[in-house]
Phi, psi and omega in degrees: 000146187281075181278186196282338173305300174286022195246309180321296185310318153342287211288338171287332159288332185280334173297336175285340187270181197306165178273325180300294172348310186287284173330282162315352161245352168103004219253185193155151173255167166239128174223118182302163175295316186241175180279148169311163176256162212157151161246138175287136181270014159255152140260091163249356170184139164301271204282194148249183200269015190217170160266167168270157195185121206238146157293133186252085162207199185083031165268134186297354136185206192292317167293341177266337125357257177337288207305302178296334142304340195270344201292301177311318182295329161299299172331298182289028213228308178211080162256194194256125172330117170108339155248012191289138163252155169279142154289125202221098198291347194200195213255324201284317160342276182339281189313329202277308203272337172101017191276324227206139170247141221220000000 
C-alpha cells in the first residue's frame, strides 16, 4: 500500500524535473481558488483537506494549448472572485502555489 510519505516523495521528485518536459507534452493544470466543499462522514473538518487539480492535455500541439489556457482565463476573468479556477503550467507551479506538496 502506498502512504501519504510515499505519495510526499513523488511528488516531490516528479516537482524537480524540468518545466519543458510539461511544456513539451502540451499539458496544464487547472486548480480552483479555494477548496472544494464536502461533507464529512465525521465531523472532522469544515473543508477539505485538499485542492482539487484536474490534468489538462492531449492537446495536438501548442497553439491549440494556448487557445485553451487563454479561453479558461478569459472565463475566469469574469466570474465572482472565489469561484473561479487558476491555469497553472507545471507540477512545479502546482507546489509553489500551494496547491500540491513538494
Amino acid at each position: 500500500d502506498t502512504t501519504i510519505e510515499d505519495a510526499m516523495e513523488k511528488a516531490k521528485k516528479l516537482s524537480n524535473l524540468s518545466d519543458q518536459l510539461e511544456v513539451n507534452a502540451g499539458v496544464f493544470y487547472l486548480a480552483p481558488e479555494t477548496k472544494y466543499e464536502y461533507e464529512a462522514a465525521v465531523a472532522a473538518r469544515e473543508e477539505a483537506p485538499f485542492f482539487g487539480v484536474w490534468f489538462c492535455g492531449g492537446f495536438p500541439d501548442n497553439a491549440t494549448r494556448e487557445a485553451a489556457v487563454a479561453a479558461i482565463e478569459k472565463r475566469a476573468s469574469k466570474e465572482e472572485k472565489g469561484t473561479t479556477a487558476c491555469v497553472i503550467p507545471t507540477l512545479r507551479a502546482l507546489v509553489e502555489a500551494g496547491h500540491a506538496v513538494g
